[in-house]
MARZA-893542 format. One record per atom (N, C-alpha, C, O): residue number from 1; x, y negated, z negated; atom name. Coordinates in pm, whole numbers, always signed. Atoms other than C-alpha are relative to their C-alpha. Example, Ala and Ser with C-alpha at 12.3 -4.5 7.8 and 13.67 -1.06 7.14 Angstrom:
% residues 2
1|+89|+119|+0|N
1|+1230|+450|-780|CA
1|+90|-120|+0|C
1|+194|-118|-66|O
2|-82|+119|+6|N
2|+1367|+106|-714|CA
2|-77|-109|-73|C
2|-26|-220|-90|O
END
This chain:
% residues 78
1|+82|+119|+0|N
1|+0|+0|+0|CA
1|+86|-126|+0|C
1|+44|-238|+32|O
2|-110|+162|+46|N
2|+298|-265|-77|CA
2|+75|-22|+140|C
2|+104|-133|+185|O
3|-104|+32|-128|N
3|+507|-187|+258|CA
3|-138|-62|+71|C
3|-144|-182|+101|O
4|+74|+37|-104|N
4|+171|-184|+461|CA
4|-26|-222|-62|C
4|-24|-314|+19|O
5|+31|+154|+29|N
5|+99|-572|+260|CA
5|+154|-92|+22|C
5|+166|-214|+19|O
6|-139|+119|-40|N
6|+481|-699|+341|CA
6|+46|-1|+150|C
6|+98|-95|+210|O
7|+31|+44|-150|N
7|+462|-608|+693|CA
7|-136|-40|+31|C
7|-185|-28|+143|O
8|+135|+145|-47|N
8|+152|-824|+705|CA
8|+42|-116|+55|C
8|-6|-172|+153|O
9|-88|+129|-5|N
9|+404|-1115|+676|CA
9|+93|-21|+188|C
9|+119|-129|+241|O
10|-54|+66|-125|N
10|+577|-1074|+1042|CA
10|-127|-1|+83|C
10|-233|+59|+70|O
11|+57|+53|-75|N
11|+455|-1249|+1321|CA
11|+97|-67|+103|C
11|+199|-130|+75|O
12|-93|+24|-118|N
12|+581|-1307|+1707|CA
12|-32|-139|+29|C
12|-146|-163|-7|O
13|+15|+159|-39|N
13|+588|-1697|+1823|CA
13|+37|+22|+156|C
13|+150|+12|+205|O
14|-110|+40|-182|N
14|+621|-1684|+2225|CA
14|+24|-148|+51|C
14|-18|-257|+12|O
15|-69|+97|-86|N
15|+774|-1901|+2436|CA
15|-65|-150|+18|C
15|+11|-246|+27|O
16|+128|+82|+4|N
16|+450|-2148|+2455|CA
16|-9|-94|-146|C
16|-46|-205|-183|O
17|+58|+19|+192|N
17|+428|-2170|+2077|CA
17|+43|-60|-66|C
17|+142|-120|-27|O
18|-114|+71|+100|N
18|+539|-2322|+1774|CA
18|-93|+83|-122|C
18|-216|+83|-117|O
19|+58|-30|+149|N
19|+442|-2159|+1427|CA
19|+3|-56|-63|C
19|+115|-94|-99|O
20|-21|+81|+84|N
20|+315|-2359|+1196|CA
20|-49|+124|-124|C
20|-146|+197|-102|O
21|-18|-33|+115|N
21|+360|-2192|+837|CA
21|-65|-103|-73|C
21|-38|-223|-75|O
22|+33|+58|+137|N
22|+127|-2257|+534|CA
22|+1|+59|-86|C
22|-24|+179|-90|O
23|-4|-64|+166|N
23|+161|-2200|+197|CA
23|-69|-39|-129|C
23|-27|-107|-222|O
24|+161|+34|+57|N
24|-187|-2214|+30|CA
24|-33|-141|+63|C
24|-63|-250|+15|O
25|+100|+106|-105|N
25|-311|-2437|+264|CA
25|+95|-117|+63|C
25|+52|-189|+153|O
26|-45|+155|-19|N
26|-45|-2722|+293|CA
26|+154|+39|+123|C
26|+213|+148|+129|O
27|-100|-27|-140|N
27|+228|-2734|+607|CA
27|+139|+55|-121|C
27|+169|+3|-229|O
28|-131|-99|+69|N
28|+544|-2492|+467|CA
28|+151|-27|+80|C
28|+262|-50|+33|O
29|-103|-26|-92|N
29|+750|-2479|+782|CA
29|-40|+16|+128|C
29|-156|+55|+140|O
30|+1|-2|-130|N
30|+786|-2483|+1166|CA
30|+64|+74|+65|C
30|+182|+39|+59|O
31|-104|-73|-100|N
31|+938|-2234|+1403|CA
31|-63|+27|+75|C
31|-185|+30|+88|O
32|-18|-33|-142|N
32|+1025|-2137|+1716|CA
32|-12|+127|+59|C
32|-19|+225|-16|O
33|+6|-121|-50|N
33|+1004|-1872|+1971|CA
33|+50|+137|-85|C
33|+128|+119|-178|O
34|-59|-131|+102|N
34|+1070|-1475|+1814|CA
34|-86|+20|-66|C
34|-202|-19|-70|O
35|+53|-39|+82|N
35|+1035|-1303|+1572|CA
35|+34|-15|-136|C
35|+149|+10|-173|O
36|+18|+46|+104|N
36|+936|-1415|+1229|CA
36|-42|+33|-111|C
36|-143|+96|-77|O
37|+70|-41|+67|N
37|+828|-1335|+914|CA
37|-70|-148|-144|C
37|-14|-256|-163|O
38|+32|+52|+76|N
38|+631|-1498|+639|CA
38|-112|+72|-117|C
38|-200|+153|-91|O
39|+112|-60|+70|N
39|+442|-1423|+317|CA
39|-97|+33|-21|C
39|-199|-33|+0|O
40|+196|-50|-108|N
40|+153|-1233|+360|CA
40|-102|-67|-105|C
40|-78|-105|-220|O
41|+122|+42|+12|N
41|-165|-1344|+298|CA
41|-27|+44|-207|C
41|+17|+139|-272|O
42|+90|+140|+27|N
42|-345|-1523|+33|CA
42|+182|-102|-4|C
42|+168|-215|+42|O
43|-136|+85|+33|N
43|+39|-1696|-25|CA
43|+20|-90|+147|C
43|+9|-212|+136|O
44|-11|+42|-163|N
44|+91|-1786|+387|CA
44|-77|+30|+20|C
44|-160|+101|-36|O
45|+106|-19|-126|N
45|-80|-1822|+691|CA
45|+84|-88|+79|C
45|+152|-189|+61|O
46|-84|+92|-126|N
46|+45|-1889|+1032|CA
46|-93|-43|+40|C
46|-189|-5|-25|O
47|+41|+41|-130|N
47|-132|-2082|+1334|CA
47|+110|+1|+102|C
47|+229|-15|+78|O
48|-68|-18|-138|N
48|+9|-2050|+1655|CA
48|-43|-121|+84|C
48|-130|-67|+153|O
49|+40|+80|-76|N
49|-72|-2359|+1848|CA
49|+87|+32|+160|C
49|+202|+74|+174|O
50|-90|+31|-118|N
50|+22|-2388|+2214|CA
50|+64|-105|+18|C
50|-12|-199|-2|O
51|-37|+165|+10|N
51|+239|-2696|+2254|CA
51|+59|-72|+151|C
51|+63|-191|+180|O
52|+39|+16|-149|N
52|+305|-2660|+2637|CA
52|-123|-39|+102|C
52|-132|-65|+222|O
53|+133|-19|-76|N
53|-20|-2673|+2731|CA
53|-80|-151|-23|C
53|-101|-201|-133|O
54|+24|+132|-1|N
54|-171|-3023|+2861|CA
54|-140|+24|-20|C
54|-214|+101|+42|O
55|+115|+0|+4|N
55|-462|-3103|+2707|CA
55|-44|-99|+25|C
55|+35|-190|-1|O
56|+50|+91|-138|N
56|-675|-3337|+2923|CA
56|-158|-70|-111|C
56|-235|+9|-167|O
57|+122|+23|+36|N
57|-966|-3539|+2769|CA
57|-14|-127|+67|C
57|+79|-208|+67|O
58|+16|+145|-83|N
58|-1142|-3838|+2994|CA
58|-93|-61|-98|C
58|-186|+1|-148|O
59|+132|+88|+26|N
59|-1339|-4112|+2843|CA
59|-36|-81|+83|C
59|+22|-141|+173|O
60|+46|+105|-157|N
60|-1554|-4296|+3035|CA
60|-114|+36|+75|C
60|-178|+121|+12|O
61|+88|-72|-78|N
61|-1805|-4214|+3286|CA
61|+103|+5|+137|C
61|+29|+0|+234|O
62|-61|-30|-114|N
62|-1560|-4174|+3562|CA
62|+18|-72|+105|C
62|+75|-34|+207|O
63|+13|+127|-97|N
63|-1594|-4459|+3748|CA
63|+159|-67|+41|C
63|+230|-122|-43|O
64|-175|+99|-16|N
64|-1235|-4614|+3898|CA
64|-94|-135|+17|C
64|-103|-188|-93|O
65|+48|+152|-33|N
65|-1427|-4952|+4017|CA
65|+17|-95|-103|C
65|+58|-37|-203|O
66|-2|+110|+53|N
66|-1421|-5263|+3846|CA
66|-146|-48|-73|C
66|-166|-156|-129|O
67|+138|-12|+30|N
67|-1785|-5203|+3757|CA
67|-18|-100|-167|C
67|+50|-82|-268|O
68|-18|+49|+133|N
68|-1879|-5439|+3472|CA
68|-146|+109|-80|C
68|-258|+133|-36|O
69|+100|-62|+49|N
69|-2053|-5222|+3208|CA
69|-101|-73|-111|C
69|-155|-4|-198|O
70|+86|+45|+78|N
70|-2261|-5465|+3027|CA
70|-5|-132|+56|C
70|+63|-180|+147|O
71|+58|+193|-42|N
71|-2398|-5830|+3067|CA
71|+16|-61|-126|C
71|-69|-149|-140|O
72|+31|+60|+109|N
72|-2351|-5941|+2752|CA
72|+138|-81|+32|C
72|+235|-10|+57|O
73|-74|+115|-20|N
73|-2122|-6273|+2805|CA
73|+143|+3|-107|C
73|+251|-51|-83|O
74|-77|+17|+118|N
74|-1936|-6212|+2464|CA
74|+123|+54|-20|C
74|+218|+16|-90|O
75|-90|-73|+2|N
75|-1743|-5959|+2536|CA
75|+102|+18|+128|C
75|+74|+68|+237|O
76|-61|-49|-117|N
76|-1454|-5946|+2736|CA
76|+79|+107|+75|C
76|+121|+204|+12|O
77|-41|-60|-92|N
77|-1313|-5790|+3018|CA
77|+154|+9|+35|C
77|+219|-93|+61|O
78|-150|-36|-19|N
78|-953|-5616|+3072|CA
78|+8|-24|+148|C
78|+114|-7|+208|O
END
């Protein structure tokens, strides 16, 4: 029961990744690609974020034009 709960603790980071390490909830540590280990669970927890990966969000309605979006006099215009 103790080996199977201390290999709980590794965890692979690919190439994409970054591991972020917590330790009861609060940021611990950061690493890189490989292989890693950390304290298993309730003590750690990894996330894996992607950090290559473009994330895209538009605001706006999509419009390129010069379109004025309101009439109200007060406010101006870039």
């Amino acid at each position: 029961m103790a080996i199977t709960w201390v290999s709980a603790g590794i965890y692979r980071v690919q190439p994409d990744e970054q591991g972020v390490v917590l330790r009861f909830g609060k940021w611990a540590d950061t690493t890189g690609p490989g292989l890693h280990y950390h304290l298993p669970y309730p003590i750690e927890s990894v996330m894996l974020p992607k950090v290559t990966q473009a994330n895209l969000l538009q605001l706006g309605n999509g419009r390129k034009s010069g379109a004025k979006e309101t009439d109200d006099p007060h406010i101006a215009r870039c």
